[in-house]
Each structure stands twice: as C-alpha cells, then as structure tokens.
py3Dmol code that shows the C-alpha trace and the ligand (Angstrom):
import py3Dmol

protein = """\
ATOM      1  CA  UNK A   1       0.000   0.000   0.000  1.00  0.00           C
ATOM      2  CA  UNK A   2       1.028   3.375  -1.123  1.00  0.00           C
ATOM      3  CA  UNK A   3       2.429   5.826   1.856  1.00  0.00           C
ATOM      4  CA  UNK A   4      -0.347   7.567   3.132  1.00  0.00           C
ATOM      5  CA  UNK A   5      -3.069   5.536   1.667  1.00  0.00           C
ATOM      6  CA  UNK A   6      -5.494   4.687   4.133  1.00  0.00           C
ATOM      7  CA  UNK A   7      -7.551   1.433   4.434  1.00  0.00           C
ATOM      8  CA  UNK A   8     -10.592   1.499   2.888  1.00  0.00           C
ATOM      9  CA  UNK A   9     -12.748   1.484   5.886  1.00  0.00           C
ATOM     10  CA  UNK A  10     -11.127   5.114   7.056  1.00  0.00           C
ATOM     11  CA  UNK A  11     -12.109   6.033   3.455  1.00  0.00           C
ATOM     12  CA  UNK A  12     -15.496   5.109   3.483  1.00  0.00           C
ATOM     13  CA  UNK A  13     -15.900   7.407   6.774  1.00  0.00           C
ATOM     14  CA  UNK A  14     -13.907  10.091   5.802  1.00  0.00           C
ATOM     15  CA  UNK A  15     -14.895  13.501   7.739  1.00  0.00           C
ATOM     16  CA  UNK A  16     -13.160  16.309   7.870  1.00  0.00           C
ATOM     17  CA  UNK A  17     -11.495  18.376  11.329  1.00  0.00           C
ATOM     18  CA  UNK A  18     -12.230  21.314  12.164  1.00  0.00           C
ATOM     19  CA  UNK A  19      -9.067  22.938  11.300  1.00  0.00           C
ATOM     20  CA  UNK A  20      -9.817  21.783   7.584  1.00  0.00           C
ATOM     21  CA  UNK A  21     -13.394  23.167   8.133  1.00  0.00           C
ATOM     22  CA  UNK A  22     -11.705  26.337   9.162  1.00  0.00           C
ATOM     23  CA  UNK A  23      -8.810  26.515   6.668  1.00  0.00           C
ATOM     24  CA  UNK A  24     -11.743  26.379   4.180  1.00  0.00           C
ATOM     25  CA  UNK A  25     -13.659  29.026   5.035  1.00  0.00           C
ATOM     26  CA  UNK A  26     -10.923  31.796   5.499  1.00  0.00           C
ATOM     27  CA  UNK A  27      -9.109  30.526   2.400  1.00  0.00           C
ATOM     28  CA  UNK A  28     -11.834  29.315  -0.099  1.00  0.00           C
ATOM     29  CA  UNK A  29      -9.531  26.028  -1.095  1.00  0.00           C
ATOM     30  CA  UNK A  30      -9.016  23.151   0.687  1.00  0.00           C
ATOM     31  CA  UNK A  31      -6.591  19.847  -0.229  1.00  0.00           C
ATOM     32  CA  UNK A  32      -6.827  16.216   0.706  1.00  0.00           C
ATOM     33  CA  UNK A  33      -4.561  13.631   0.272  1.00  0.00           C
ATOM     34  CA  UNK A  34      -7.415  10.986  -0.037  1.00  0.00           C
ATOM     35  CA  UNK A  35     -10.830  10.834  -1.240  1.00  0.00           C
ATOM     36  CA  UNK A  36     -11.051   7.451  -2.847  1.00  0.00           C
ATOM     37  CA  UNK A  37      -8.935   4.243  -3.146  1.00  0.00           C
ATOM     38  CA  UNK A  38      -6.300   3.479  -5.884  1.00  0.00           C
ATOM     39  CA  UNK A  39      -8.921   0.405  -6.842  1.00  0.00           C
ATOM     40  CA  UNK A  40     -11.607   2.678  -7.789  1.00  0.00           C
ATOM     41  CA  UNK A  41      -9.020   5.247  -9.531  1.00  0.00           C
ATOM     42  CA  UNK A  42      -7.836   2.489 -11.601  1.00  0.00           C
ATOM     43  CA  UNK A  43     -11.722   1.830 -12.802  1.00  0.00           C
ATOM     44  CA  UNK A  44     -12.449   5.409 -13.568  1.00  0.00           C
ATOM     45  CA  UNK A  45      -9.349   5.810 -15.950  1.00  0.00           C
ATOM     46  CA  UNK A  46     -10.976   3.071 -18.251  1.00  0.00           C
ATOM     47  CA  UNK A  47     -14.074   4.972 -18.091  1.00  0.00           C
ATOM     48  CA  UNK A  48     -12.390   8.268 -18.338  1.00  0.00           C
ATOM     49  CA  UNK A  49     -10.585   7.330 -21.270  1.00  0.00           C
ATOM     50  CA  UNK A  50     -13.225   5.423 -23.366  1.00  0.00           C
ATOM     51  CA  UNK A  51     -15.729   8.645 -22.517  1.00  0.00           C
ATOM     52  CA  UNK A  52     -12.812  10.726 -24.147  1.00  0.00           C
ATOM     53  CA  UNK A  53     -12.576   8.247 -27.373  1.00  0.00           C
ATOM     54  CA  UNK A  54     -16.060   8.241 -28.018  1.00  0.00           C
ATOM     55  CA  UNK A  55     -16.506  11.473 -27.498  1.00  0.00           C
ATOM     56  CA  UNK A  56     -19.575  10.790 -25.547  1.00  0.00           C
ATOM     57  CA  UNK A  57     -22.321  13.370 -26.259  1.00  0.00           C
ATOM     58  CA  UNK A  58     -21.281  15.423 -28.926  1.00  0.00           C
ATOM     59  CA  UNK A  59     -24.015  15.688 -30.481  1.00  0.00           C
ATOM     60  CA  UNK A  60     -26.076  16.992 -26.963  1.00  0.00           C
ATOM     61  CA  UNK A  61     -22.846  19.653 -26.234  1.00  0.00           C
ATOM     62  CA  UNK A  62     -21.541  17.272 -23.649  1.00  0.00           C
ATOM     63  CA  UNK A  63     -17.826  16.918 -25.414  1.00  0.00           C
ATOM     64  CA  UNK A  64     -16.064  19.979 -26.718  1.00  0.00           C
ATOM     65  CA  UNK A  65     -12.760  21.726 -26.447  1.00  0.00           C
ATOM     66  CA  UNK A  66     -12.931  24.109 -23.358  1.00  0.00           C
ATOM     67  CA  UNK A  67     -10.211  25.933 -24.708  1.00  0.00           C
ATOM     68  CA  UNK A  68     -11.300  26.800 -28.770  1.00  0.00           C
ATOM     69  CA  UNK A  69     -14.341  27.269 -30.414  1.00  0.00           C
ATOM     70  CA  UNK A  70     -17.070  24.821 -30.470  1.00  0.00           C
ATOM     71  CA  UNK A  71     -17.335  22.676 -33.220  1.00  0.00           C
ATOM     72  CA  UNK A  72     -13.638  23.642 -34.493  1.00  0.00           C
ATOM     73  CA  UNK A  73     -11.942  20.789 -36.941  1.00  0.00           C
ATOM     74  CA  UNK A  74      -8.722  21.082 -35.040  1.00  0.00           C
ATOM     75  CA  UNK A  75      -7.235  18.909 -32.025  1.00  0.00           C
ATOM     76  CA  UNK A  76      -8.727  19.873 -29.027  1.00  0.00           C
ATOM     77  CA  UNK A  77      -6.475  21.322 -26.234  1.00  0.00           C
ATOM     78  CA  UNK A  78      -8.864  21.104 -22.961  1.00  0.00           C
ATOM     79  CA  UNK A  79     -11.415  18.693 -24.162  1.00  0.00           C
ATOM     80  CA  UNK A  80     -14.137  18.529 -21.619  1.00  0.00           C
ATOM     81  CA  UNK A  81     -17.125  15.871 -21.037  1.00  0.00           C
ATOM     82  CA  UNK A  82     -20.027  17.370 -18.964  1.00  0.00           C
ATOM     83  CA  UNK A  83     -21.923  15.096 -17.084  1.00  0.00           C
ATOM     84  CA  UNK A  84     -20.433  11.850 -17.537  1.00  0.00           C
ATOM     85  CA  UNK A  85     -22.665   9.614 -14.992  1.00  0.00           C
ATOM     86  CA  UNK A  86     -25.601  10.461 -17.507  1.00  0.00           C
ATOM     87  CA  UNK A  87     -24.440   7.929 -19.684  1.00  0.00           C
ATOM     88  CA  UNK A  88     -22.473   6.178 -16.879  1.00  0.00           C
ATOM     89  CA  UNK A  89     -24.904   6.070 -13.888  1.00  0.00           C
ATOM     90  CA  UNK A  90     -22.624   3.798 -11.485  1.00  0.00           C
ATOM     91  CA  UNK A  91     -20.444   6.807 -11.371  1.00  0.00           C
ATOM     92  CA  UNK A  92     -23.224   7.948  -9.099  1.00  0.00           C
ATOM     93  CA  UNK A  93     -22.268   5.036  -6.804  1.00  0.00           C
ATOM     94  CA  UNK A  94     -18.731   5.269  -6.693  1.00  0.00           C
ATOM     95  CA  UNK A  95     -16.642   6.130  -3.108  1.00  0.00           C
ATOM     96  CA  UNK A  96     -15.327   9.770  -4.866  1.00  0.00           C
ATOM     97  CA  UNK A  97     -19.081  10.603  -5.637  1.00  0.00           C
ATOM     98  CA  UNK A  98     -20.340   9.486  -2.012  1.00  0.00           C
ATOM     99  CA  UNK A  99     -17.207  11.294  -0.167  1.00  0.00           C
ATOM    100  CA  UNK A 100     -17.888  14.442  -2.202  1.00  0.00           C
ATOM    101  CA  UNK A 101     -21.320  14.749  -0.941  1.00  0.00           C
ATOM    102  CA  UNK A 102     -20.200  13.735   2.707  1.00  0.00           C
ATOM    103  CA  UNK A 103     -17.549  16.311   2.403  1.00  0.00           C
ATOM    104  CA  UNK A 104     -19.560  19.421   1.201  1.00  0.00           C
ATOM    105  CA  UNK A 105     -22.230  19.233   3.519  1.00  0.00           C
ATOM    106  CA  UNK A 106     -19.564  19.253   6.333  1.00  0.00           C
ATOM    107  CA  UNK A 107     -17.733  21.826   4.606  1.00  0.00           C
ATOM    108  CA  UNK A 108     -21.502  23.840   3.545  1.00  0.00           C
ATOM    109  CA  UNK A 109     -22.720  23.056   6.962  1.00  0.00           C
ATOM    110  CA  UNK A 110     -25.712  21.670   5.510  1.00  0.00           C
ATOM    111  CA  UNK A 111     -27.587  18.464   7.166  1.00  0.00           C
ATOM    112  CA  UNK A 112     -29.768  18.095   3.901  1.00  0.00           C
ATOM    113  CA  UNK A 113     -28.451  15.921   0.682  1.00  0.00           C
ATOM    114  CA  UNK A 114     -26.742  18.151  -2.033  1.00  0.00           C
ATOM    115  CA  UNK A 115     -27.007  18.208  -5.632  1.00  0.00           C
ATOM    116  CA  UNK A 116     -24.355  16.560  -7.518  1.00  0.00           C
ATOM    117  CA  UNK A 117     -23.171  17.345 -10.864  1.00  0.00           C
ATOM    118  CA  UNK A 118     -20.011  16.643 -12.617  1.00  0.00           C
ATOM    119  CA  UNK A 119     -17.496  17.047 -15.622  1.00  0.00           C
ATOM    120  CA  UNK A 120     -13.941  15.298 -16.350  1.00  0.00           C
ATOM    121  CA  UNK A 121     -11.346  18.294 -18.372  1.00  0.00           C
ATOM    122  CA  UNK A 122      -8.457  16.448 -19.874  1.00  0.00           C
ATOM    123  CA  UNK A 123      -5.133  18.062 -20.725  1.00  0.00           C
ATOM    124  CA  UNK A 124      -3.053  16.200 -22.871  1.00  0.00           C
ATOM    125  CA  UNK A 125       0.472  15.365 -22.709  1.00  0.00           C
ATOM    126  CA  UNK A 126       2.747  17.699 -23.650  1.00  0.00           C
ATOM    127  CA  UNK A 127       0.077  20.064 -25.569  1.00  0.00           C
ATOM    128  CA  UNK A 128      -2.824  20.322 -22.633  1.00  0.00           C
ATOM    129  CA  UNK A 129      -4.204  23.945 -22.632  1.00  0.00           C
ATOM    130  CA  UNK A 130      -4.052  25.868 -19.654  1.00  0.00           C
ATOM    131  CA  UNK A 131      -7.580  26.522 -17.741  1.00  0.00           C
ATOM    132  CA  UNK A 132      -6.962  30.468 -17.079  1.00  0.00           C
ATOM    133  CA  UNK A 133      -7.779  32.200 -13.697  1.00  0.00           C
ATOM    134  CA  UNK A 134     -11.292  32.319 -13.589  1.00  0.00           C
ATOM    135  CA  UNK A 135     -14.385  32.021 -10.865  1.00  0.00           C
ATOM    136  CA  UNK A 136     -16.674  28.955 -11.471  1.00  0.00           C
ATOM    137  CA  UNK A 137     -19.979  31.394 -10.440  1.00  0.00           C
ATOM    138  CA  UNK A 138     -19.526  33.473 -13.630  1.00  0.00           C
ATOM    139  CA  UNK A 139     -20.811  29.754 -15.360  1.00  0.00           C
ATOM    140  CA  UNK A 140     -23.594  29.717 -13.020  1.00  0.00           C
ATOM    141  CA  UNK A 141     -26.764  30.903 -12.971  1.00  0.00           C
ATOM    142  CA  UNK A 142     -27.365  34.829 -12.224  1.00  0.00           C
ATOM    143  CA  UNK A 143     -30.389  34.894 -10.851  1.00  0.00           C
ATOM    144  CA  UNK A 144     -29.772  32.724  -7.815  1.00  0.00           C
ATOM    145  CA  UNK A 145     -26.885  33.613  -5.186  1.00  0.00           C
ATOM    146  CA  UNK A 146     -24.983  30.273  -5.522  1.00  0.00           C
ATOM    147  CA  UNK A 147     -24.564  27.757  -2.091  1.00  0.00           C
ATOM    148  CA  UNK A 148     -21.816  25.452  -3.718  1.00  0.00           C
ATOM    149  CA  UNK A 149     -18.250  24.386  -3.613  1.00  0.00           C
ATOM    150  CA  UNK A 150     -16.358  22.312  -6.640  1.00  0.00           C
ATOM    151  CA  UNK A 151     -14.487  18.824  -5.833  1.00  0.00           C
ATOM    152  CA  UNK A 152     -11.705  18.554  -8.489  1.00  0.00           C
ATOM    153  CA  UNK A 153     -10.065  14.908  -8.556  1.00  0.00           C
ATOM    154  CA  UNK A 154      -7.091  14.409 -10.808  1.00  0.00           C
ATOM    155  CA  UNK A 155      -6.093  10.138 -11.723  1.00  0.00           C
ATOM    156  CA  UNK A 156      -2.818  11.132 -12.668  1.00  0.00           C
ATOM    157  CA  UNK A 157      -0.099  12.605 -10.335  1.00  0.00           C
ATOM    158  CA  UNK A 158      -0.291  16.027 -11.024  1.00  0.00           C
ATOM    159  CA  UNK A 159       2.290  19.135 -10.400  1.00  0.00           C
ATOM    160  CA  UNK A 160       2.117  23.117 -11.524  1.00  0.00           C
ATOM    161  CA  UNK A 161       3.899  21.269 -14.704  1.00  0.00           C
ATOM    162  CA  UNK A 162       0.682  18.992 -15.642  1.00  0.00           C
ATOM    163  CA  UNK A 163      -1.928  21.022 -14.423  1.00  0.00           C
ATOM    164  CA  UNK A 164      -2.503  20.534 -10.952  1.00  0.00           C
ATOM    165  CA  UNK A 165      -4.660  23.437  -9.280  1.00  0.00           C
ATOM    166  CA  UNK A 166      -3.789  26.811  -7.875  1.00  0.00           C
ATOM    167  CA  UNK A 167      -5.757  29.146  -5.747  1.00  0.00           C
ATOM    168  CA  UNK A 168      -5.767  32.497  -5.039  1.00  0.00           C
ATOM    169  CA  UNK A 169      -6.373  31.960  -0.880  1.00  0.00           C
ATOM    170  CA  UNK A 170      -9.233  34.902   0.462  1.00  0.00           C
ATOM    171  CA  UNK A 171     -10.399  35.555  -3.637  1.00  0.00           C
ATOM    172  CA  UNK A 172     -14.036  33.903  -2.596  1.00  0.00           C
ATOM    173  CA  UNK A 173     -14.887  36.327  -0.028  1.00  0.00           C
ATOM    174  CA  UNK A 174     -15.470  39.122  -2.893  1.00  0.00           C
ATOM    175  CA  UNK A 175     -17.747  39.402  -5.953  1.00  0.00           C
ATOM    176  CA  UNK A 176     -18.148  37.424  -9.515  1.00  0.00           C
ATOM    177  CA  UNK A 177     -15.032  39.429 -11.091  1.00  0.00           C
ATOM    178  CA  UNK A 178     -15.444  40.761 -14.839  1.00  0.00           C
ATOM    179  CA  UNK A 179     -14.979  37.531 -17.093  1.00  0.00           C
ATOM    180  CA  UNK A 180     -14.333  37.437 -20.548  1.00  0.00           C
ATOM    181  CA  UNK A 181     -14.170  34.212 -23.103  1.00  0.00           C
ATOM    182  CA  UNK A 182     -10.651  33.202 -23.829  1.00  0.00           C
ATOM    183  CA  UNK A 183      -9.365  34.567 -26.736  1.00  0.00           C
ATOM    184  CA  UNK A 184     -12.141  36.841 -26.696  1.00  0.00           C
ATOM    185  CA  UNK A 185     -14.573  33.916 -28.596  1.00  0.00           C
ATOM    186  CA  UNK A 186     -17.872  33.982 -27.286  1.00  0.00           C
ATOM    187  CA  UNK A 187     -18.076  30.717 -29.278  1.00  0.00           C
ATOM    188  CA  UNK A 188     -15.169  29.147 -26.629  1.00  0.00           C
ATOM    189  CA  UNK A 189     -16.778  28.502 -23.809  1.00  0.00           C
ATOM    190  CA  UNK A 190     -13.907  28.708 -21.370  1.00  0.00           C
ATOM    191  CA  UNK A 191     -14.240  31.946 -19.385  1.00  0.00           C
ATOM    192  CA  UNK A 192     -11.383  34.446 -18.020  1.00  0.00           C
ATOM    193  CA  UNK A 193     -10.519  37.274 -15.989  1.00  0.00           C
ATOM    194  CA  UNK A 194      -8.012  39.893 -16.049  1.00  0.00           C
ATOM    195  CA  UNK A 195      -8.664  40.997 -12.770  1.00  0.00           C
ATOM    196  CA  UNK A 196      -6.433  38.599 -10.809  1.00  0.00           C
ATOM    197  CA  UNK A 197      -2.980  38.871  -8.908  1.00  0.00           C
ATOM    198  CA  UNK A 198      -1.634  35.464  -9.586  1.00  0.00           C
ATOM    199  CA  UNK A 199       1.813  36.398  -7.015  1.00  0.00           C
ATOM    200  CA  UNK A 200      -0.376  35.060  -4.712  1.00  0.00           C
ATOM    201  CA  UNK A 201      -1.694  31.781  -6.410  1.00  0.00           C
ATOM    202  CA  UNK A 202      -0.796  28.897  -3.995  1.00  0.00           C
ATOM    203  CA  UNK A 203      -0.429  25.281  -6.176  1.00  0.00           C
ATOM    204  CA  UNK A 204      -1.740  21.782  -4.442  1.00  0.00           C
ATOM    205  CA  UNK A 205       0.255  19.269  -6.356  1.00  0.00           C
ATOM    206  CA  UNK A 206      -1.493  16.066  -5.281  1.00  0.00           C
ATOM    207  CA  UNK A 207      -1.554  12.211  -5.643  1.00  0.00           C
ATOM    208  CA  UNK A 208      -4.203  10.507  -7.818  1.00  0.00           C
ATOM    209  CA  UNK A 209      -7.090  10.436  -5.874  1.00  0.00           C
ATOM    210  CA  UNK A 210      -6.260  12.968  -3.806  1.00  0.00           C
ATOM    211  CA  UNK A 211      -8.903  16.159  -3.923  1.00  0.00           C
ATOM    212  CA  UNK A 212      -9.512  19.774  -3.785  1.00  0.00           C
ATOM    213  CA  UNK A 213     -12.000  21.959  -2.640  1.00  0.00           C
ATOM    214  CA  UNK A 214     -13.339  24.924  -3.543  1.00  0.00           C
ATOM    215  CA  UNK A 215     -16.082  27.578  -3.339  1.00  0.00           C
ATOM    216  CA  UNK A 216     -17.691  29.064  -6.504  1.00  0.00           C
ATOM    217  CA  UNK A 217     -15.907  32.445  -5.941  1.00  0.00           C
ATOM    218  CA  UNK A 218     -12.277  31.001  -5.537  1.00  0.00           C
ATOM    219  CA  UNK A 219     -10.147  32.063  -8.425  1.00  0.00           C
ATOM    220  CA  UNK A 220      -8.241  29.540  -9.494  1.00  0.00           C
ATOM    221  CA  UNK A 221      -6.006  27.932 -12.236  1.00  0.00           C
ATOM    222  CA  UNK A 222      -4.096  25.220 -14.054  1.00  0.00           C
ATOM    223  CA  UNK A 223      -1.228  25.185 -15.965  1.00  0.00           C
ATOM    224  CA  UNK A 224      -0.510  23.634 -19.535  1.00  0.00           C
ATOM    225  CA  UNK A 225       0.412  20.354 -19.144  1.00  0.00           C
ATOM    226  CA  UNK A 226       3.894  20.346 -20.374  1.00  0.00           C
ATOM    227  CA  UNK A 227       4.694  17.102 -19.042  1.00  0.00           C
ATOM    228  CA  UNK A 228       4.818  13.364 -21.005  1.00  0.00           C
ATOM    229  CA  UNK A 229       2.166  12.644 -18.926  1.00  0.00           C
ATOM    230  CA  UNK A 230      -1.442  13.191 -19.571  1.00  0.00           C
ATOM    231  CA  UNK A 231      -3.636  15.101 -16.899  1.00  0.00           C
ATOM    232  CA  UNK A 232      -6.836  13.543 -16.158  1.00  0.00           C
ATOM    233  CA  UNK A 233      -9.307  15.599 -13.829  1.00  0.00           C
ATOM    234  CA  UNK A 234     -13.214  14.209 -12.912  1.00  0.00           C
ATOM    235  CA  UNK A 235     -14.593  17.299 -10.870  1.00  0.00           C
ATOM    236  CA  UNK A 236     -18.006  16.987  -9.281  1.00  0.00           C
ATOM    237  CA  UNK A 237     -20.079  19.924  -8.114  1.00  0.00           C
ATOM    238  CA  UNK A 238     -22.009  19.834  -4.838  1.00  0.00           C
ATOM    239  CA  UNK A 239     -24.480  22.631  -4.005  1.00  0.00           C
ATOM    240  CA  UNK A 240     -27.680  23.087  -1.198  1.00  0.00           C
ATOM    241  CA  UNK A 241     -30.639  25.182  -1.372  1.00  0.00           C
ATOM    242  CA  UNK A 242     -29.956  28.278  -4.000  1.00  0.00           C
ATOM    243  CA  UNK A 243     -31.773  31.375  -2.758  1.00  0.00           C
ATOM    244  CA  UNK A 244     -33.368  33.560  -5.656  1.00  0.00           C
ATOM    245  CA  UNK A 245     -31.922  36.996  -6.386  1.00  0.00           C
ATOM    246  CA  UNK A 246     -34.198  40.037  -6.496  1.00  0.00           C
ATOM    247  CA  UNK A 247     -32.145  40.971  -9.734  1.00  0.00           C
ATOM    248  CA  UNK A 248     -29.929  38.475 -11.733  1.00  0.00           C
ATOM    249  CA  UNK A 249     -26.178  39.491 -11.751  1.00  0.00           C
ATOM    250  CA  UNK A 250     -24.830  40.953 -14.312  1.00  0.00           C
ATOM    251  CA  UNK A 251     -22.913  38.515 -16.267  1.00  0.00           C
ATOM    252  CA  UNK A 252     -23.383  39.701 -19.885  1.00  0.00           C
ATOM    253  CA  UNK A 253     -20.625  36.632 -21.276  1.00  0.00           C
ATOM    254  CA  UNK A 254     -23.049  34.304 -20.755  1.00  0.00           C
ATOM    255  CA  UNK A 255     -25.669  36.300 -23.007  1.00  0.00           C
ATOM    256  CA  UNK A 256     -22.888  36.519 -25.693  1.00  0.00           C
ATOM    257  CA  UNK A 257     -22.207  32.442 -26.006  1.00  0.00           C
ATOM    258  CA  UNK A 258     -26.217  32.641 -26.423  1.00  0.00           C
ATOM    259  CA  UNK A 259     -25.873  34.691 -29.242  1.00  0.00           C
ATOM    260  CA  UNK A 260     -22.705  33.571 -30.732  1.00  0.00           C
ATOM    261  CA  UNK A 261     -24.085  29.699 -30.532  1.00  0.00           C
ATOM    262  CA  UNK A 262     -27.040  30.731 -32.033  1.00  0.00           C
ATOM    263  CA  UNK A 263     -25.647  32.568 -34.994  1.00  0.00           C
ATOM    264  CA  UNK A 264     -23.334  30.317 -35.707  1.00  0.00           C
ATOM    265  CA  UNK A 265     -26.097  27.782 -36.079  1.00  0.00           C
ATOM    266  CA  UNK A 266     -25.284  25.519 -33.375  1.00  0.00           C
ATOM    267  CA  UNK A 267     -27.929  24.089 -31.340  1.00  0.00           C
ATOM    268  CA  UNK A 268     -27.086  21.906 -28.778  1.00  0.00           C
ATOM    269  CA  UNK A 269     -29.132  20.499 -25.593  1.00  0.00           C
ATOM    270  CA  UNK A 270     -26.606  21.496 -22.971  1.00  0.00           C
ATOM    271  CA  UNK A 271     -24.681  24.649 -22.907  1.00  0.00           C
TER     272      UNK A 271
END
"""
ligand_1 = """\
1
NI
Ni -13.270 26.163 -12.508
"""
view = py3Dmol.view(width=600, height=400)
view.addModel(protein, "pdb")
view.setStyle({"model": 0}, {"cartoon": {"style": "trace"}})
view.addModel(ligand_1, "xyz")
view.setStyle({"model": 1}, {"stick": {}})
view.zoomTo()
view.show()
C-alpha cells in the first residue's frame, strides 16, 4: 500500500477536522490527500478514457474543447465531457461521488443531501491547454446567489507542470469578477478574468485520488500540461438550497455564447 493511503474502511468514513473546516472558510480552497482508493481510480481511468474516445455526447454539447471554439476541426487542447454519470450512472455510486457529498455538507454546513453534478477536463500530454484564472460562479446561474463548492479529482499525479490546481487563498470572499471568453470567442466557452494577482496563487500538487476543494468564488487555475504525462481531472459539483436573487447578476458573457451559438447555427441540448 502506497504511503499515506489509508484502508478502505477510514475512506469510506472520511470527515473532515475542524481545522480543515476552518482553513476552508478563510481561504476558499481546501486539499486532501485521499478521497477514494487506488482500486476505484484504476476503474475510472478506463471509463475516463473510453468517454474521451467516443466522445460521448457530442451531439447533446456534452464533449467539446474548453479551450477553442465549439465545433472547431482542429485537435482539441482542454477537451471537456459534462456530465459523464448520464451515460455512466454507477459513477453515481462510486466512493469519490459518495465522499464528495459527505464532504460538502460538512464543509456547507448543511444536514440536507446536495445536488451533484459533474465534468472530467483532460489536458493532454505535452500540448494540454491551460484553464486560465477564472471564478466557477460566472458559469452559473445569475439569478440565484450560488450555495456550492467544486471537488476537483485528478487520476494522474499532477504538479504546476501537468496542471494541478492553484488558488488564489481569500479571492471567494469578494464578488463574480469581470470575465471574458478566452481569446475573446464567445463561441469558446472557457471563461477568463483579467482581474487577478496570480503572485499570490498557492499550487496543491497532489496524488491521484487525492482532492480539492473549492467555493464558486475562488479564483483559481491550471497550468498547460507540459509534461509526457497526460492530466486527467473528474470534478463533481455539490451545491444546497440556491436562494433567488431580487435581480440576476450581471454577467453579460453568458448572453454573448447565447448569441454567438445561435448565430453560428449551433444548437445543442446542454450549454
Ligand atoms: Ni473552474
């Protein structure tokens, strides 16, 4: 058994202390050396991979390059499959999926279940796009004030060289910043901002299976993967009860993908 790997019962009643608790909330980030075992790490990398090969709902919007414009002919940098336990339900029954929940209500101090959702972004070896410094709210929804946090799982070892993630500690405790598409595409669906002082970016190289947490305001990044190794990354969302805004935010990029998508004639289930 790997150093540090704990037996499986200790992983099937993982909680977290309060000094984790803590570190979370003044920090927006927190990083775990365990959330699953290396069995069930070695059975989502064949499901992982074969998702990526088929290129498992295209057609719906559920597989496209995170990092260039939809439907491009190209390679894709930062391919990305959204909900992948739609067409693989067990995913739903795995240890990762059941400690995630577990985790966020501890770390959302909520007693009630939490919605799950998920997506896997892959960087290729050698070539793997970076995933610029961004908040995950600016995705989200504007007219509900967002009660989540993001799990982000890599099955590879991953350093600042292969993509592992960085955090900008204290970032979630202020607004959605300005975002902006990359490359200023409204047809790539990866958002940016500018507004970011990445001196402070702390990096949480981990082991696979290892995790990170963090909330929806946390700015945070990943490196190209300039490594021989590929990066592989299944990230599940968790979030409670959403309370409805009086306004919606104003988060115009979202409006402009509309747009842009529909112009460009592509109509797809899931955006
Ligand atoms: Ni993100």
């Amino acid at each position: 058994m790997r150093k540090g790997v704990k037996p499986l019962e200790d992983i099937l009643s993982l909680d977290l202390t309060d000094e984790q608790k803590y570190f979370y909330r003044q920090k927006g980030f927190l990083s775990i050396p365990r959330i699953t075992t290396d069995e069930e790490i070695a059975w989502l990398k064949t499901i992982y991979d074969k998702l990526f090969v088929d290129r498992t709902g295209e057609e719906k919007g559920l597989f496209y390059d995170l990092a260039g414009p939809r439907g491009h002919d190209g390679r894709e940098e930062l391919p990305q499959v959204l909900g992948p336990d739609i067409s693989i339900p067990e995913l739903r029954e795995s240890i990762y999926y059941k400690n995630a929940k577990r985790l966020s209500r501890q770390l959302l101090a909520l007693n009630q279940e939490v919605h799950v959702g998920g997506h896997m972004i892959y960087k290729p070896a050698k070539y793997g796009a970076e995933t610029p410094w961004h908040q995950d709210e600016a995705y989200w929804n504007p007219e509900v004030f967002s009660n989540g946090l993001s799990i982000w799982m890599p099955l590879d070892s991953v350093t600042k060289a292969s993509g592992c993630m960085q955090f900008i500690p204290g970032s979630h405790k202020g607004d959605v910043k300005w975002h902006r598409h990359i490359n200023d595409n409204p047809l790539v669906h990866g958002l940016m901002t500018d507004d970011v002082d990445s001196s402070k970016a702390i990096a949480c190289p981990l082991q696979p299976g290892g995790a990170t947490f963090h909330h929806t305001r946390t700015l945070h990044y990943t490196a190209p993967n300039t490594t021989d190794n590929p990066r592989r990354a299944y990230i599940l969302v968790c979030s409670g009860p959403e309370k409805k805004r009086d306004k919606p935010a104003y988060r115009p990029w979202q409006e402009e993908e509309r747009q842009a998508m529909k112009a460009a004639k592509i109509d797809v289930e899931y955006l």
